[in-house]
N, C-alpha and C positions, 0 to 999 in steps of 0.2 A: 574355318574358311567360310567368305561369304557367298552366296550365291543370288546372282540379281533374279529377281523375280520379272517376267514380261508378262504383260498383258494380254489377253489372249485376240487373236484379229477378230475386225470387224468386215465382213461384204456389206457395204449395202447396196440395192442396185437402183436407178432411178427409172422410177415407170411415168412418161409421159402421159399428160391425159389424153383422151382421144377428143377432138375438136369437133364438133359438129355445125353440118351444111348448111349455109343460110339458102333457101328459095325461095322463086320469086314469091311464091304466097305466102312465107312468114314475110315477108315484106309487105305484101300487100295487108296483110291481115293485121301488122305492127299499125300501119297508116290509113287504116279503116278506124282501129281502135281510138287512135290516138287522134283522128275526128269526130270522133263521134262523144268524147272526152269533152273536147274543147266545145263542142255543140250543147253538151248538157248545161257546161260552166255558165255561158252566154246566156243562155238560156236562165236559167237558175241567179243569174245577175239581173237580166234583165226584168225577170219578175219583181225583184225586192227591190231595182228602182223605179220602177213604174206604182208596187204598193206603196212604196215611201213618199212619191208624188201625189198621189192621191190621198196618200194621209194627212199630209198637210195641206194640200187643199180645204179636204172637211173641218181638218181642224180650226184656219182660217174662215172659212164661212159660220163654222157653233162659234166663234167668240168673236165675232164682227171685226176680222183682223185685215180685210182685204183689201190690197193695196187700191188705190185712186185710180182709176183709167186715164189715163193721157190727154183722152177725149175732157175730163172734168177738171184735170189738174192745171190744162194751159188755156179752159174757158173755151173752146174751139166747140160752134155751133154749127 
């Protein structure tokens, strides 16, 4: 004679995670950070176009590249 074999049960229980509270000063302190971010950036951009301006300036003046003044190019005295 056969006998069915059963599996034996399973519980599982499901444990929700617990959520935690936004207040006002993680909020303020998210949007303090997150200017002070965007301030560096700027910052940090603005230097490397300002050196990059200047570097081609000098580099234009060491190799006599510099464009004609307006004043010379349409003869106006």
């Amino acid at each position: 004679m056969l006998f069915a074999l059963q599996p034996d049960s399973v519980m599982v229980r499901v444990v929700q995670p617990t959520v935690e509270e936004t207040s006002v000063a993680d909020v303020l302190l998210g949007s303090i950070g997150l200017t002070g971010v965007l301030v560096l950036v700027a910052l940090i951009l603005g230097a490397l176009l300002g050196a990059t301006l200047i570097g081609v300036k000098k580099f234009r003046s060491r190799y006599d590249l510099e464009p004609i003044p307006d004043s010379e190019a349409f003869k106006i005295t």
